[in-house]
N, C-alpha and C positions, 0 to 999 in steps of 0.2 A: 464515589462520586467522580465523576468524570468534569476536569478543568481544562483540558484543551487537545487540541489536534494539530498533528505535524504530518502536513503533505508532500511528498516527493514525484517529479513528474518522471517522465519514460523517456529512454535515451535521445530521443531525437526533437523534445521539446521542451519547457522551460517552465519556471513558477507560475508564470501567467498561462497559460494552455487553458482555453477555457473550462476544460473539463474539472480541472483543480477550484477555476472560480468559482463555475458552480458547484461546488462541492462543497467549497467555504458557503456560500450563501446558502444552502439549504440547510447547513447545520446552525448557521445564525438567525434564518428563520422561525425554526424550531427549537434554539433555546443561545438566547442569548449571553447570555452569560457565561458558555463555551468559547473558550479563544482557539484562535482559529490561524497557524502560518503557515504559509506556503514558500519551501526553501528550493535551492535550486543548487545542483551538486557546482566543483569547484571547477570544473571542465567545463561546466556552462559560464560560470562568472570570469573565465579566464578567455570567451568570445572561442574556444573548439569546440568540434563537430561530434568529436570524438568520445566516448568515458573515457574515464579512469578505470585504474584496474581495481577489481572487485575488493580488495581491503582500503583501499584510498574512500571509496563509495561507501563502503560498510562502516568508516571511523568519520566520514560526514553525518551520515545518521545518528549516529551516536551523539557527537559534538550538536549539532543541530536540537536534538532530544533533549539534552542534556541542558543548552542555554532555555530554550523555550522553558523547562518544567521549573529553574533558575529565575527566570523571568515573570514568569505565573505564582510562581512561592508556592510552589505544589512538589509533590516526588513525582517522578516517570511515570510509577505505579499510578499516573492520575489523568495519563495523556493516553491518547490512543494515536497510534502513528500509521501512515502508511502511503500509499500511490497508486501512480499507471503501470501497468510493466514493471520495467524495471526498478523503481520509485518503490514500486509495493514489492520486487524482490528482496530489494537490496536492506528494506525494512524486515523483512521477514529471516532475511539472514542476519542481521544485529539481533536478534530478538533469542535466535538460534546458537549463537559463535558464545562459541562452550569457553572461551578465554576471559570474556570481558561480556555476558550476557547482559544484555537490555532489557527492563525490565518495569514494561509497560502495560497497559490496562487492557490494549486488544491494538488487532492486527486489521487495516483494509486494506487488499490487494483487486486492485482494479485493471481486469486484464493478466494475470498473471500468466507469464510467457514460461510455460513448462517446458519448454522447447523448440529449437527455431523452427520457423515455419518447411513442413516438406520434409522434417528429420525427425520424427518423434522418438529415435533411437538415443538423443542427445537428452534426457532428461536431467532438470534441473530441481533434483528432489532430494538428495542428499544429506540433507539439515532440517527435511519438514518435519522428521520425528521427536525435534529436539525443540519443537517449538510449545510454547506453557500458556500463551496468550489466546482469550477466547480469538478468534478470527472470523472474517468476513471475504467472502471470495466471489466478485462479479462479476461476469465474462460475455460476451456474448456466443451463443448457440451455434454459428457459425466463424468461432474463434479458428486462424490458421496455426496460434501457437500454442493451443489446448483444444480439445475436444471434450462434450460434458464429460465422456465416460473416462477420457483420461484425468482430467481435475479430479473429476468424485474418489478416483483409487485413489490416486496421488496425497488426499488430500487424508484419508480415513488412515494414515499414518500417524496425524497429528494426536498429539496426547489430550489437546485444547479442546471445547468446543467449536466444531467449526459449522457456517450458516454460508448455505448457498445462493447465490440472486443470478435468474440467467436471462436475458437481453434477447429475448427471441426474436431470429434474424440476420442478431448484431455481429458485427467482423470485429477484428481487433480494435478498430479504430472506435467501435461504439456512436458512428456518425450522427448528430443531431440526436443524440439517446441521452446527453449531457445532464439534465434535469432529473432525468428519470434516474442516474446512477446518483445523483447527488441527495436525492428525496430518500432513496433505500439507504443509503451510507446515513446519514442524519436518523432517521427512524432507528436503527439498529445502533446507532451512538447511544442515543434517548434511552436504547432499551437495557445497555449495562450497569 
């Protein structure tokens, strides 16, 4: 049974980004009783532009996971966690990091940025094989920091179930697609 969801947004925006709202509202549409938070790393609440370096980000995730399932009186094992970009990387490498593994119900990566835009040489794949959590990966079809054919290899490393949803059209940014990734994240919540 799945008791709640922890949202992470993407480096250059914040808990409120709409994409996260609607994302909260269509899983409280579809079942209420699903709690629902939307956190924001510490480089946001500290008013910079900037991240943090990737283990700073990865022990937010965690500490975030951790109060929430604390919070709900549930285990991790009961949350599904995830984000935009980096939000849903930085989830998916807590779920991954072999020291202190996370240890939650499923994975949503919205937009995941397999590499910066213009360098597909720079992949960001390293830990996808160590990941145990069914997973959900949403992208749009004209993503600059994934490609379908590059997500579908990248991703058929995972030991997990993984479910693709692709955004025909959509650029990274998923413009005005906001509804429509939140109705597929909720439906796919519903279905574990």
């Amino acid at each position: 049974m799945i008791n709640g969801v922890v949202l992470f947004p993407g480096a250059g925006t914040n808990a409120n980004h709409q994409s996260l709202i609607a994302i909260e509202s269509a899983i409280k549409n579809t079942n209420a009783k699903i709690n629902v938070v939307r956190v924001d790393f510490e480089y946001r609440k500290a008013g910079k532009s900037f991240p943090d370096k990737t283990p700073v980000l990865i022990e937010t995730v965690r500490n975030a996971v951790l109060q929430a399932a604390a919070s709900w009186q549930c285990a991790t094992n009961e949350v599904v966690i995830g984000g935009r970009s980096m939000g849903g990387r930085m989830c998916s490498m807590a779920i991954a990091d072999p020291e202190q593994k996370l240890d939650v119900a499923g994975l949503v990566c919205v937009c995941y940025p397999l590499h910066p835009p213009k360098q597909p040489e720079k992949l960001r794949t390293e830990h996808l094989p160590r990941i145990t959590a069914p997973s959900l990966f949403i992208s749009g079809t004209r993503d600059e920091f994934a490609t379908v054919g590059e997500l579908t290899a990248a991703t058929q490393t995972m030991k997990a179930p993984v479910t693709h949803s692709w955004i025909d059209g959509a650029r990274h940014d998923l413009k005005n697609r906001e509804s429509e990734v939140g109705e597929l994240i909720a439906s796919w919540v519903a279905s574990l």
